[in-house]
C-alpha positions in Angstrom: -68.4 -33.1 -30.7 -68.9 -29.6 -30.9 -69.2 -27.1 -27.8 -72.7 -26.3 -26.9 -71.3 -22.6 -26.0 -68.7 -21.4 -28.0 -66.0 -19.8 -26.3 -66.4 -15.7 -24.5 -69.7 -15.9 -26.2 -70.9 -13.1 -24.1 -67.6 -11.3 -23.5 -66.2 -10.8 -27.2 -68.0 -8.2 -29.7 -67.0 -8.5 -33.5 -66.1 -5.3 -34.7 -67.0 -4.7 -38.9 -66.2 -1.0 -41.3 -68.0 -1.3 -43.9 -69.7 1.2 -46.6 -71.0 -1.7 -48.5 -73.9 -4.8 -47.5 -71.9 -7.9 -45.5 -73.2 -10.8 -47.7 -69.4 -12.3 -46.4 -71.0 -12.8 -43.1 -72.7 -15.9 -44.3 -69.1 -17.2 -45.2 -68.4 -16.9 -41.6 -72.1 -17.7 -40.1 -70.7 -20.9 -38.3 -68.2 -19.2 -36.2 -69.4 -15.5 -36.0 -73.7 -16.3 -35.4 -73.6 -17.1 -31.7 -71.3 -13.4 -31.2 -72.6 -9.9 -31.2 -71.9 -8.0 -34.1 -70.7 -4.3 -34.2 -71.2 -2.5 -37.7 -69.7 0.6 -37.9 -71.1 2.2 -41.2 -68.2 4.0 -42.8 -69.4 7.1 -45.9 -73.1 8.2 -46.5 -75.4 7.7 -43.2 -78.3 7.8 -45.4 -77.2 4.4 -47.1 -78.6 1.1 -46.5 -76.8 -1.5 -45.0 -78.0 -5.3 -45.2 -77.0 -7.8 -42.8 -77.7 -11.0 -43.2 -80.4 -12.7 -41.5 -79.9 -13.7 -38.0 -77.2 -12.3 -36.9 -77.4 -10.0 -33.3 -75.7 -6.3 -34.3 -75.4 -3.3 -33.7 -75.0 -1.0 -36.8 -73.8 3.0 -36.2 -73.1 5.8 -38.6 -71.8 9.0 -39.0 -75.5 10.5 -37.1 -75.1 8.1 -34.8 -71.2 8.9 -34.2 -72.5 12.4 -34.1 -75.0 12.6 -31.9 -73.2 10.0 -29.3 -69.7 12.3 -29.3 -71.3 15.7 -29.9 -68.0 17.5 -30.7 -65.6 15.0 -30.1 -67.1 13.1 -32.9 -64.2 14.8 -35.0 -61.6 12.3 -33.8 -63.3 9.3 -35.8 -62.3 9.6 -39.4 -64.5 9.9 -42.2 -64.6 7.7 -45.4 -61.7 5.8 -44.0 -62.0 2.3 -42.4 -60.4 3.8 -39.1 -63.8 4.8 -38.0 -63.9 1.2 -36.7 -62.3 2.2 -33.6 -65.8 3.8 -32.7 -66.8 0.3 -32.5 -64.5 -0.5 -29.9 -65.1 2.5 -27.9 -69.4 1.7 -27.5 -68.6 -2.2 -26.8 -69.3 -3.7 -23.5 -67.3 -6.8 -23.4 -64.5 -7.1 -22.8 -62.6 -8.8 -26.1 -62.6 -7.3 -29.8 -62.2 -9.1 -32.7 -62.1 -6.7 -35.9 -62.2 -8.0 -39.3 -62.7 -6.3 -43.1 -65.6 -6.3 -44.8 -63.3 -8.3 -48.2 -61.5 -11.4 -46.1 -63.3 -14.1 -46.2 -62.6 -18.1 -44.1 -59.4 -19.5 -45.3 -58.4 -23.0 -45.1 -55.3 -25.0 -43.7 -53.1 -27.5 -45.5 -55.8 -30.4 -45.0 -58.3 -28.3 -46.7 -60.4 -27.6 -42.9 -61.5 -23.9 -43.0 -60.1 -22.3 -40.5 -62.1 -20.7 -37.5 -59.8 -17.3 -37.3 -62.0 -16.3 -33.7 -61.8 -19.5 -32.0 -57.7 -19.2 -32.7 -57.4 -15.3 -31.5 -59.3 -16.5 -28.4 -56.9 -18.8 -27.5 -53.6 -16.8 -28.6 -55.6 -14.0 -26.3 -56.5 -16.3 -23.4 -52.8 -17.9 -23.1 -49.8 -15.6 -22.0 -47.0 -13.8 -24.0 -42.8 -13.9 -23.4 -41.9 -10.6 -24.9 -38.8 -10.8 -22.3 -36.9 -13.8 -23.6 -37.3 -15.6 -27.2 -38.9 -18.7 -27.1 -36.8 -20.1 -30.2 -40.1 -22.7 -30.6 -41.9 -19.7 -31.0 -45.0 -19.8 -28.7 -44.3 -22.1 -26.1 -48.4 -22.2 -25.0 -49.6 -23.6 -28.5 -50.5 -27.2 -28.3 -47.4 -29.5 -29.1 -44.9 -26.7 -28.0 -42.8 -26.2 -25.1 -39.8 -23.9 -23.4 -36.7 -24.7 -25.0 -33.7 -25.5 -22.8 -31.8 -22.3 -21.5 -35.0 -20.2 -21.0 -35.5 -18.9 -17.4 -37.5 -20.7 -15.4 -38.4 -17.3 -13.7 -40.0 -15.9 -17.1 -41.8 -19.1 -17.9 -45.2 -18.1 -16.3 -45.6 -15.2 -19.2 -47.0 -11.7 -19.0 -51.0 -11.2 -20.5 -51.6 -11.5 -23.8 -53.2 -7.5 -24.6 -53.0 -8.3 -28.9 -53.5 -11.3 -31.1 -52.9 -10.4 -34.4 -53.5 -12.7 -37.0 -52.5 -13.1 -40.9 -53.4 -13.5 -44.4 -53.6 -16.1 -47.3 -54.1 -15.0 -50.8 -53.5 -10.8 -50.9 -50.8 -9.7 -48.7 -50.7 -6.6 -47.0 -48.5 -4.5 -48.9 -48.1 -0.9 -49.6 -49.0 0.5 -53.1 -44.8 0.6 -54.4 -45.3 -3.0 -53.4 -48.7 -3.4 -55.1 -47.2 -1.8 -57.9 -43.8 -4.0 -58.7 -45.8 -7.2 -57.4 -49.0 -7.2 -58.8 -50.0 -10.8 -59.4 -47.8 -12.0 -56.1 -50.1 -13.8 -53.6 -49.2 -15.3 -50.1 -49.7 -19.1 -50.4 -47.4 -20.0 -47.6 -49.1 -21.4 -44.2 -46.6 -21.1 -41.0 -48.5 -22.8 -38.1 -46.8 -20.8 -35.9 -47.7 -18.4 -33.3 -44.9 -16.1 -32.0 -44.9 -12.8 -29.2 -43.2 -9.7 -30.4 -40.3 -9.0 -28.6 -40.0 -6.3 -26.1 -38.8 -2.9 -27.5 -39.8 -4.5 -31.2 -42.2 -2.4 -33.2 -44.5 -4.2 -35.7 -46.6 -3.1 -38.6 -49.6 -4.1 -37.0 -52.9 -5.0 -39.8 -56.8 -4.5 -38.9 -58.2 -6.8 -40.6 -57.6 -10.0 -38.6 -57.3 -8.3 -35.1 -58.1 -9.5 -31.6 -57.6 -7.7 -28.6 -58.2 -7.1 -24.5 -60.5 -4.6 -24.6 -59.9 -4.2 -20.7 -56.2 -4.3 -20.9 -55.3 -2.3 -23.8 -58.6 -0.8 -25.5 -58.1 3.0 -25.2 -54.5 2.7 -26.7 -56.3 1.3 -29.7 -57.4 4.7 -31.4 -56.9 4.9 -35.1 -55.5 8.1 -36.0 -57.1 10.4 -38.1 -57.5 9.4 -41.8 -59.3 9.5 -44.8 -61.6 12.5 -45.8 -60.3 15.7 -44.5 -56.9 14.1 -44.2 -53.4 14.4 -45.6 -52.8 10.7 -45.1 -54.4 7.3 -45.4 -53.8 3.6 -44.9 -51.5 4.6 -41.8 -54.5 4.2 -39.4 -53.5 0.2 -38.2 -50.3 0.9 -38.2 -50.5 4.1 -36.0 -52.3 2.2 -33.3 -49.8 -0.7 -33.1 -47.0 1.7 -32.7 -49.2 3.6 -29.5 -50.2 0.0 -28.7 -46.6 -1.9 -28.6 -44.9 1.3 -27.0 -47.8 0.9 -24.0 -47.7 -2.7 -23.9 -43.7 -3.0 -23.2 -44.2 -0.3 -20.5 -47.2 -1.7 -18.9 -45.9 -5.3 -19.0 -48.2 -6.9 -21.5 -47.3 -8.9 -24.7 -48.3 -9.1 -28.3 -48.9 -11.9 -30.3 -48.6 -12.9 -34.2 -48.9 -15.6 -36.2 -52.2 -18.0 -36.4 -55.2 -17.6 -37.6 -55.0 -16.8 -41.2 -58.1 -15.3 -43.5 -58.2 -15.3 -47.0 -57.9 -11.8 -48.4 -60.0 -11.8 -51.0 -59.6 -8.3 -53.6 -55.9 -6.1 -53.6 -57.1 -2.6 -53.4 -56.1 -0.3 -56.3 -52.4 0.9 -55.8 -52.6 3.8 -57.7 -55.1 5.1 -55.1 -53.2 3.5 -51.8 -50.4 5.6 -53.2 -52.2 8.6 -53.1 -53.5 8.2 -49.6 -49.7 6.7 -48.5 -47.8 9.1 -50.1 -47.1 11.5 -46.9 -47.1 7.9 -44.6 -44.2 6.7 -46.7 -42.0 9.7 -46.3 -43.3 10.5 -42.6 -42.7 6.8 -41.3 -38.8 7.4 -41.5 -39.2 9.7 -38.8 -42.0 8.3 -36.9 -40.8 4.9 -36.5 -37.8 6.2 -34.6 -39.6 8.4 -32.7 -41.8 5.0 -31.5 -38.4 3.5 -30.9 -37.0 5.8 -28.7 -40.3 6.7 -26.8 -40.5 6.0 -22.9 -42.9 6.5 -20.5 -42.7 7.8 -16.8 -43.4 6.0 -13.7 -46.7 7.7 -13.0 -48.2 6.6 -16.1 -50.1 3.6 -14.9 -53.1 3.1 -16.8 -53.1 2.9 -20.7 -55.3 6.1 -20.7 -52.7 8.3 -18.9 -49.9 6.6 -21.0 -52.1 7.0 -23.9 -52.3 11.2 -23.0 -48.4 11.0 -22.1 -47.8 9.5 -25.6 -49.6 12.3 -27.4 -47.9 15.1 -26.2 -44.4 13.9 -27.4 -46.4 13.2 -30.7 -46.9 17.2 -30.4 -43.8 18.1 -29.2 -41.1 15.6 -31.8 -43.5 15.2 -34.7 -45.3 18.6 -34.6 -42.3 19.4 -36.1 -43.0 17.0 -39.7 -46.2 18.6 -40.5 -49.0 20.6 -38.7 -51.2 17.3 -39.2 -49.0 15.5 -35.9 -50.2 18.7 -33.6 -54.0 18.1 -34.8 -53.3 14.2 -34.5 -51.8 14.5 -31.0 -54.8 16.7 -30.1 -57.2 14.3 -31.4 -55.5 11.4 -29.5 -56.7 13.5 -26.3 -59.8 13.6 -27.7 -60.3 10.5 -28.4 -59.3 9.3 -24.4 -61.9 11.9 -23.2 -64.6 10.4 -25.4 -63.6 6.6 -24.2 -63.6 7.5 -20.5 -67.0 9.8 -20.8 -68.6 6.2 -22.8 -67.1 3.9 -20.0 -66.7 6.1 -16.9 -66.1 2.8 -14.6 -63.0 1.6 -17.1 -59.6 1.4 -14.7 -57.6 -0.5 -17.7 -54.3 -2.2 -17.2 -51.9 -1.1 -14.3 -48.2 -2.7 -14.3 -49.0 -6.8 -13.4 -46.8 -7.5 -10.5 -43.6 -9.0 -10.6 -43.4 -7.7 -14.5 -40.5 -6.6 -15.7 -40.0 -2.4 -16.1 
């Protein structure tokens, strides 16, 4: 028998971009009703946007981003689905759970549909290993264990900041991909959850995204994209980089794996390539400089990691393109706009007994 309350029903806001109405919501009406809704209204404020029928939202747009930011409104993106992270700085509660506006519920190998939130809550609610390889992958999903050999002094885990969850149907790929695989669709179901390694950087997806809003939320900034911008489709990834660099400082882990969506329409390649085309030639040099990143001692909180983090963006990638120095500004920006909306936030400090 179902829950009467379904679970953080009043600590978890569902974060939606969007330039278009959300008829998909009635696709996920059985899991997402009883949550509140964040719609972040991506293009022309002047626009209509339909919800649904009896869903609790909030729905913001460019005025609204405006008039809430005043002139730090310029480090949300325009006509990009970035501008979600707006979302996550006006929530309350203190779990996310981000989704497009184009995935839709996906169904296991017995045909059930899958309920993508109820799975992100418990990846996010159990703990991660980032220290030590759990070669049953995660050793908190039901039916799993700790395999012989692992240290009985790592077993307990470090908290979960990121659960970030997969795709049936269109992969996530970038537009060369599109381009050479354009009929290729992900079919295969893994029922497996695993955490991200310490010192590991991912490609991290917003689409199917859950996350401590309290541990990790101000690292969670999605660059500057889209209008205005000489780059595109990099906004994700950009954040997981900050995210996973903060995350193996502060002692925190990452998970991936379970719940899958189904991805329902590829987005034209020809245009991805456009808005990739500086992202694919920068990432050779960016990615190192995320591998090779560390952070000192006095930077305790994710904010002050977050502002550490930016100014070697300014100082090793300035160097790439003027864009870097803008984008490390606007990563300063963006912390001054998060602490002036929550001026009681004191987010994650190193657990104790973590390792350094």
């Amino acid at each position: 028998m179902a829950s009467s309350s379904p679970p953080l029903k009043d600590e978890l806001d569902i974060v939606i971009p969007t330039i278009r109405n959300l008829d998909f919501l009635e696709m996920w009406r059985p899991f997402f009703q009883p949550y509140h809704l964040i719609i972040v209204q991506d293009g022309d404020p002047s626009r209509t946007i339909k919800v649904p029928d009896g869903f609790d939202y909030d729905l913001y747009n460019r005025n609204d981003i405006n008039k809430m930011l005043g002139p730090r409104a310029s480090c949300i993106s325009f006509k990009d689905s970035a501008c979600r992270c707006f979302g996550y700085m006006v929530s309350k509660k203190k779990y996310i759970y981000t989704i497009d506006d184009d995935c839709f519920v996906a169904k296991d190998p017995s045909g059930k549909d899958i309920n993508a939130l109820e799975q992100h809550i418990k990846n996010i609610l159990s703990p991660s290993t980032p220290y030590f390889f759990n070669t049953l992958y995660d050793p908190f999903q039901e039916g799993n264990d700790f395999v012989r050999g692992y240290p009985f002094s790592l077993r307990e885990g470090v908290p979960t900041a990121v659960s970030h969850g997969l795709w049936l149907n269109i992969p996530d790929y970038d537009a060369p991909t599109q381009l050479v695989k354009p009929l290729e669709r992900n079919t295969r179901y893994v029922n497996t959850v695993m955490t991200i390694p310490k010192g590991t950087l991912f490609p991290m997806c917003g689409m199917n995204l859950a996350f401590d809003r309290d541990l990790i939320g101000p690292a969670m900034y999605f660059g500057l994209m889209g209008e205005g911008q000489p780059i595109g489709r990099y906004d994700d990834m950009w954040a997981g980089w900050c995210t996973k660099v903060i995350c193996d400082h502060l002692g925190l882990g990452i998970k991936t794996g379970l719940p899958y969506i189904w991805h329902s329409k590829a987005s034209n390649p020809f245009v991805n390539l456009k808005k990739e085309y500086n992202g694919i030639y920068w990432q050779e040099e960016i990615i190192p400089f995320f591998q090779s990143a560390t952070l000192s001692k006095d930077s305790t909180t994710v904010q002050k990691c977050y502002v550490e983090l930016s100014k070697q963006v300014k100082e090793k990638l300035g160097k790439i393109d003027p864009y870097f120095t803008k984008l490390a500004d606007a990563m300063v920006t963006w912390i001054e706009a998060w602490d002036e909306l929550n001026p009681a936030t004191d987010t994650a400090k190193l657990p104790n007994g973590s390792a350094k």
